[in-house]
N, C-alpha and C positions, 0 to 999 in steps of 0.2 A: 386034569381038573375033575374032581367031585361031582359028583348029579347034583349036588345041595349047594353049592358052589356056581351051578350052571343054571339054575333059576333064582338064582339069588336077586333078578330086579336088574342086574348092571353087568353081567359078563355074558347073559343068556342073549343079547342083541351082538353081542359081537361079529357074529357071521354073520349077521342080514346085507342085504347088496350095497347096502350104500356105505358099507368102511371096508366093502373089500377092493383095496387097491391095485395098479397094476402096475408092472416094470419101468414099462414105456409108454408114453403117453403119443400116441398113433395119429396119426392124419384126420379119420372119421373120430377118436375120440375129441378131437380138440374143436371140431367141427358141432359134434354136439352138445359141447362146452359154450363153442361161442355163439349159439344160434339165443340162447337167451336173452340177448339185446333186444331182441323183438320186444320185450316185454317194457323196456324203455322206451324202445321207440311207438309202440299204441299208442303208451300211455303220456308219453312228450311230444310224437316225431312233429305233429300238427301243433303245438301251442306255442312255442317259442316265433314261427314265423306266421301263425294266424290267428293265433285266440283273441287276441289282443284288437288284431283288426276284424273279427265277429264280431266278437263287442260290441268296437265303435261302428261297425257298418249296418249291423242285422239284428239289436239288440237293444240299441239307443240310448247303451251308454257312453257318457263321458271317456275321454282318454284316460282323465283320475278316475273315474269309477272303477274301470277296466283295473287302473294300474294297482287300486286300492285291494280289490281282490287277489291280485297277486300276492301283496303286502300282507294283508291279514291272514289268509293262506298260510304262505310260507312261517311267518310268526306262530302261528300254531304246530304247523308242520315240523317245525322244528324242535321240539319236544317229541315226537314220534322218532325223529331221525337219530335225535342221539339216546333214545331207549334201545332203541330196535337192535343196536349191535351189541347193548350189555345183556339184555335178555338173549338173543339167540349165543351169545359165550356161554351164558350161567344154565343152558336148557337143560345141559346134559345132567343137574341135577336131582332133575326127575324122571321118573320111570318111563313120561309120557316122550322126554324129549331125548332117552336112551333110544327107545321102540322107533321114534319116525324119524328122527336127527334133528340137531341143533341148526344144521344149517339146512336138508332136504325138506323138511315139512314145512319149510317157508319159500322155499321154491315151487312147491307143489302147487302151494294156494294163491302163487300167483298166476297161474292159468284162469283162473274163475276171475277174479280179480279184474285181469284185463279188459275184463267186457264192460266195466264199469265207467271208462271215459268213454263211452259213446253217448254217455247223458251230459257233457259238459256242451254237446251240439247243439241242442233243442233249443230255434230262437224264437224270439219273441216271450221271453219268461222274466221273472222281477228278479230285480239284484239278487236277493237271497239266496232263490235259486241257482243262481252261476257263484255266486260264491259257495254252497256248499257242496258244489258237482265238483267244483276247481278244487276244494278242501282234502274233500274224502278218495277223490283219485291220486293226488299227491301226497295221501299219509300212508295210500296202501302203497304205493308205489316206494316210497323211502321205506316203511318194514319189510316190505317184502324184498329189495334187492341188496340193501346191505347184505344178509348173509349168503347170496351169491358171490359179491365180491369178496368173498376170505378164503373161496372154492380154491381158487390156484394158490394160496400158500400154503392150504393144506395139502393137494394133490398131491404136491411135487413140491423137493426144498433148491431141484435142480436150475441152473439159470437158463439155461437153453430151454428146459422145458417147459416154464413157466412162460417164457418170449414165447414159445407158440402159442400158449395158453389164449396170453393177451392180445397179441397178432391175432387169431380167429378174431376172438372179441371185437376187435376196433374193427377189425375187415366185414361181421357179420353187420355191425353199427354203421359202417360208413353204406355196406351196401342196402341196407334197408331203407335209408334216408333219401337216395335217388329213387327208388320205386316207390316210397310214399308220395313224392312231390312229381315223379311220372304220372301218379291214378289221381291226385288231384288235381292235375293238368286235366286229365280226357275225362274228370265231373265236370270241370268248368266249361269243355265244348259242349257239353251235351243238355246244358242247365245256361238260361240269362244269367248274365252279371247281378241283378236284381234276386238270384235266386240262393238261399239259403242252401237247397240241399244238398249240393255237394260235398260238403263241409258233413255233415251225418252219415251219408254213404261212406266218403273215403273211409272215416272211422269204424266203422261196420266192418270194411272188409278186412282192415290191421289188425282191430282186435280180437276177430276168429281165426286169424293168421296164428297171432301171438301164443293165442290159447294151444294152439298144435306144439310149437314147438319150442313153448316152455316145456311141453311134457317130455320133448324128446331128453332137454339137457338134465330134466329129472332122471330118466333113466339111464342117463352114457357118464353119468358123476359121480364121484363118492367125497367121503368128506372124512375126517380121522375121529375115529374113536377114541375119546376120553378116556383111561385104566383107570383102576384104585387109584394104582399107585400115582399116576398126576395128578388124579383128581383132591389125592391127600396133599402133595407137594402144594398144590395150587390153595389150598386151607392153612397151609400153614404160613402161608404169605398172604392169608383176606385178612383183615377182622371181623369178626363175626359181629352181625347186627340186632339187635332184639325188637326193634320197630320200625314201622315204613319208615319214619324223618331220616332216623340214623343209615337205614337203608337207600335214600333220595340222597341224602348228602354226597355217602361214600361214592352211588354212582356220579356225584358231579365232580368230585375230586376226583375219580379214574378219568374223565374226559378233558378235566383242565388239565391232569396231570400228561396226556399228550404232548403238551407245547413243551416239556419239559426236553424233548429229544429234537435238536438242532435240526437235524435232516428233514424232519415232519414240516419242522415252522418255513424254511424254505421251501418246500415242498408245496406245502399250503398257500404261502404268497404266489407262487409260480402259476399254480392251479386255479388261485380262486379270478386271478388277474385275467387268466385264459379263458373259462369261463364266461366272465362277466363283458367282457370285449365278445366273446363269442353271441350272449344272450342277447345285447345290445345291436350288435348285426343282424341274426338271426330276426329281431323285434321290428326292428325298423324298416327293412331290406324290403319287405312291399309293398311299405307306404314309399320308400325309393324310387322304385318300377311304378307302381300303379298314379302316386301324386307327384311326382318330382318330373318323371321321364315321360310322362301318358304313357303308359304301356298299358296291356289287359290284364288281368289277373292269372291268365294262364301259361302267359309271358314269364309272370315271377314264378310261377308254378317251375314253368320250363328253364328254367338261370340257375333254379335253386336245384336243379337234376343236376349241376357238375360237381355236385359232391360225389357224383360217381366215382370222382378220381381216389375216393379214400381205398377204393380196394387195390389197385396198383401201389398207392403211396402208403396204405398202410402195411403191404407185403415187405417194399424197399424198407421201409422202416423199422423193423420187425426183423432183416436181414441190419442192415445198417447197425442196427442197438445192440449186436454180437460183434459189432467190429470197431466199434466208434464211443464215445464216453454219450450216456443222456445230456449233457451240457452242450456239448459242441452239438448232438441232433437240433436242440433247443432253437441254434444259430441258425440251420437251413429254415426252421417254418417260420421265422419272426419276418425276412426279407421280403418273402412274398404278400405279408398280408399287409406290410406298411405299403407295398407299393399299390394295395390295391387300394387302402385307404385313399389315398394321394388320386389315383385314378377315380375313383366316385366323385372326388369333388371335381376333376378338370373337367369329365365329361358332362357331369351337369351343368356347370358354366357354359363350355366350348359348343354342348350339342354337334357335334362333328357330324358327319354323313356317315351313313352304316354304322348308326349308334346302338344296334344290337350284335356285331360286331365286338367292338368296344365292350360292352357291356359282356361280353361270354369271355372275351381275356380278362377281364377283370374279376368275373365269377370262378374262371378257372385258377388263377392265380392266387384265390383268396383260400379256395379249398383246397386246394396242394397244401398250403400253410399251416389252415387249421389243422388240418388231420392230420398232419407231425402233430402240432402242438395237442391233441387231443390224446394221440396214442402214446405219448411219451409219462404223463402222468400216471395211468393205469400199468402199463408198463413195469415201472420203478414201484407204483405202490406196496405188491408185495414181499418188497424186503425190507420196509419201515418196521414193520410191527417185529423182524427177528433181532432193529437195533435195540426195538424196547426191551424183547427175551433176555438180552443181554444185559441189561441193568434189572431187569425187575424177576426174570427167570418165569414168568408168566406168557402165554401165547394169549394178545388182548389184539388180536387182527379183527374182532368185529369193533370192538369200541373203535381203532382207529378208522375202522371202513365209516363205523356211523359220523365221525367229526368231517372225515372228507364228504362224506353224501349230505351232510348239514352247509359245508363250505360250498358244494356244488350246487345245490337247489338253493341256499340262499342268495345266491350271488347269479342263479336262471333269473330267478324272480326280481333280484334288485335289477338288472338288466331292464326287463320289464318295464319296472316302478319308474328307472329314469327316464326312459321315454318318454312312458305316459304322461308324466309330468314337464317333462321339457316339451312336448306337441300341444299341453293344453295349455302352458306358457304362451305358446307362438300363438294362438287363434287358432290351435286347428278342431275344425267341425264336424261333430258326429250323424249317423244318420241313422233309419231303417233300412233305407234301400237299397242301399251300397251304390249309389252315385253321388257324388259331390262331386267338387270343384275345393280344390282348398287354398288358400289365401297365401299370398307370396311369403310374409311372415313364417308361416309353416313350414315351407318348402323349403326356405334356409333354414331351417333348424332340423331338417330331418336330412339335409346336405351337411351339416355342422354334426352331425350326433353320429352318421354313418363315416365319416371323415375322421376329423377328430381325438372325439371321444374315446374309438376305437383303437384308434392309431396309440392315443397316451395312455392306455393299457397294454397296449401289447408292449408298450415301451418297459413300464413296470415290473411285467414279466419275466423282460429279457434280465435287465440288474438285476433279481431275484435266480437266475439260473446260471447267473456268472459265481454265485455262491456254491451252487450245488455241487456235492461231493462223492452222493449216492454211487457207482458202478459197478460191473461186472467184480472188478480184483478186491473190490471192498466189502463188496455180499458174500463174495467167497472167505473172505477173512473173519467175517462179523461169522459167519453159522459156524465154522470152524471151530472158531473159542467156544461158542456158546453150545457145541457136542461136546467139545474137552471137558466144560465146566460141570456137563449134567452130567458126563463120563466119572466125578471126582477128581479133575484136577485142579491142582491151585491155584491160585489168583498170583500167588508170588511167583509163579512159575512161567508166567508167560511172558513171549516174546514182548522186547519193546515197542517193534511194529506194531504188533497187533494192538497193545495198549496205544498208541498214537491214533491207530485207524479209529478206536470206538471210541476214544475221547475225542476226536474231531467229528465224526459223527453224531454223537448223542447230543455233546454239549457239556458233559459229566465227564469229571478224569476218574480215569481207570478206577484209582487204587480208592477212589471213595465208595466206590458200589459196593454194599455191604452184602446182597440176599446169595450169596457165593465163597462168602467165608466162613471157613469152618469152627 
């Protein structure tokens, strides 16, 4: 290469640390890959099973108020989430997004970042202010992690190695979530039920956590560098835009045009179903404990620590999805969480004796469930974006990461929204203090919504992943053709197999895809 050549703007980055890749992807480097969950869980680990009841408890809003900020929130947020993955694809366009990467210099900035939901604590403040705390931490939060989740399809195209990828991932995620809900258990002994602060410390100490060891997965990552020569390939399959409109358009038609790949839309049903049965438990589960059961608040604190079990189950799981189809995984986490639905409702009727007892089998068996069904999604995700490579000859892993992170937070939020609106339905009463008494009204509806509601999602799910076709021997098939195709070979050339596998995957028969013939 040329000296004139080598500061040209676009090949002088190619050595910097973040595109130089490695053979094998190692123990500690996958470890530094997945400790970036931290950065979701700051900035989540507390809201899905508390904000909500801040709120209503230390804030003195409404369940609708609460649920509305959720609502308006996410409605805006949403717009953030499906930019955030076309911008960091198109970064590498410029010289700024060559020098720090497309996807590392949004990794970076979420270190700082994280420190920004410890203002969503501060009670006693007017609506505004908790809905723009709620806003601005959940817009940095969808830009800034979409271009993390593209990290393992770029690292590595390998199946094994990407399962570890994601394995860390959900393992660093599941184990984080028991130590947030450990440290605000021992705020709550150490602070009255009446006392706000708990809730601001715990957050304090996550998000200095976070800040550490976003930096590490900065430095133990890389992400692939852009060439000319794809960055020409990839021009010669845009249209080129002459103003923002026509430029807003085409990115909404790259995001619709997702649903366009079969495996995605099932994908998506499976996920947003999981989710939202997820967020819905998550919402309600210590108005469960604390109004339904009398329990204390450090009680729910301590029930919601058996998600410890995600680091065991998400290990098996992780070994499991090298041996087993994602479909049939699907079938082990659905079992456990309909039973435990079923059990919320007997033991709040029955009150049995040793009903914390009871209440820890049913916490355990709920988080065994989830955390299959949590880790199977991420998992599978990237090999979505190489069925799209294969019709469109494009690598669009951010657009798809931003429509699954728009599916995922909007469907945290709807969780939310239902609640809050099904408890202000029943009578239930908000406070400053955080003592009340809430009204029998209530207390069946937050027995019906933990029950239930729950249950006839998870059901949704399950029909949705009797569809799925994603595996092991069909990732391997799908990258296959699509090295033949970029290799120069021809579409007429290929096996019939393999024409079967990516026309029941995409949705699209084979022989109509056109960006491949010569």
């Amino acid at each position: 290469m040329d000296q004139q050549n080598l500061h040209d703007g676009w090949d002088e980055y190619r050595s910097k640390r973040i595109y130089q890749s490695k053979k094998t992807i190692g123990f500690w480097r996958s470890i530094g890959f997945g400790v970036f969950s931290s950065y979701s869980q700051a900035m989540q680990g507390m809201v899905v099973t508390w904000l909500l009841f801040f709120y209503t408890n230390f804030c003195g809003l409404s369940a609708v108020e609460g649920a509305s900020i959720f609502a308006i929130g996410r409605v805006i947020d949403a717009f953030t989430t499906l930019l955030a993955g076309n911008i960091s694809d198109k970064l590498y366009k410029f010289k700024f997004g060559r020098r720090f990467g497309r996807r590392h210099f949004f990794i970076f900035m979420a270190a700082p970042a994280a420190l920004l939901a410890i203002t969503q604590w501060v009670p006693d403040m007017n609506y505004l202010y908790y809905l723009l705390t709620y806003l601005f931490t959940n817009m940095l939060l969808s830009f800034l992690e979409i271009p993390y989740d593209t990290l393992s399809n770029e690292m590595t195209k390998d199946y094994n190695q990407r399962t570890k990828l994601s394995t860390s991932r959900m393992v660093f995620a599941g184990g984080f979530a028991p130590v947030i809900q450990w440290v605000i258990a021992q705020m709550f002994k150490m602070w009255p039920k009446s006392s706000p602060i708990p809730y601001i410390t715990a957050q304090t100490i996550f998000s200095a956590g976070a800040f550490v060891l976003i930096l590490v997965t900065y430095f133990t990552t890389w992400e692939h560098f852009v060439s000319k020569e794809e960055a020409a390939i990839e021009a010669s399959h845009s249209q080129q835009h002459k103003n923002i409109w026509s430029l807003f358009m085409s990115a909404v038609k790259s995001y619709v045009s997702t649903f366009k790949i079969k495996a995605f839309r099932i994908h998506l049903l499976i996920f947003g179903a999981s989710y939202l049965a997820a967020s819905v438990w998550g919402t309600v589960f210590a108005y469960y404990i604390i109004d339904v059961m009398g329990q204390s608040s450090s009680t729910a604190a301590y029930l919601s620590m058996f998600s410890l079990v995600s680091i065991p189950v998400t290990i098996i799981a992780g070994w499991a999805i090298t041996k087993i189809t994602p479909k049939a995984l699907y079938m082990y986490a659905y079992l456990p969480i309909l039973v435990a639905c079923g059990a919320t409702a007997a033991i709040a009727f029955i009150q049995p004796p040793h009903v914390i007892i009871w209440l820890s089998i049913t916490c355990f068996l709920y988080n065994v469930g989830q955390y299959i069904l949590w880790f199977i999604p991420w998992n599978v995700f990237p090999f979505i974006p190489d069925i799209d490579t294969a019709v469109t000859g494009e690598n669009r892993s951010g657009v798809f990461a931003s429509v699954m992170m728009f599916i995922m937070q909007t469907f945290i939020a709807l969780g939310t929204i239902v609640v809050g609106l099904l408890l202000d339905a029943a009578g239930f009463v908000q406070s400053k203090t955080g003592i009340l008494v809430q009204p029998t009204s209530a207390k069946l509806m937050i027995i019906g919504i933990i029950s239930l509601v729950v249950g006839a999602l998870i059901i949704v799910a399950m029909l949705g992943a009797f569809k799925f076709k994603v595996n092991r021997q069909t990732s391997q098939i799908v990258n296959a053709e699509v090295n033949r195709l970029k290799d120069g070979g021809s579409m007429s050339s290929a096996d019939p197999a393999v024409k079967k596998v990516i026309t029941e995957l995409s949705g699209m028969d084979y022989d109509s895809i056109t960006v491949w013939k010569k």
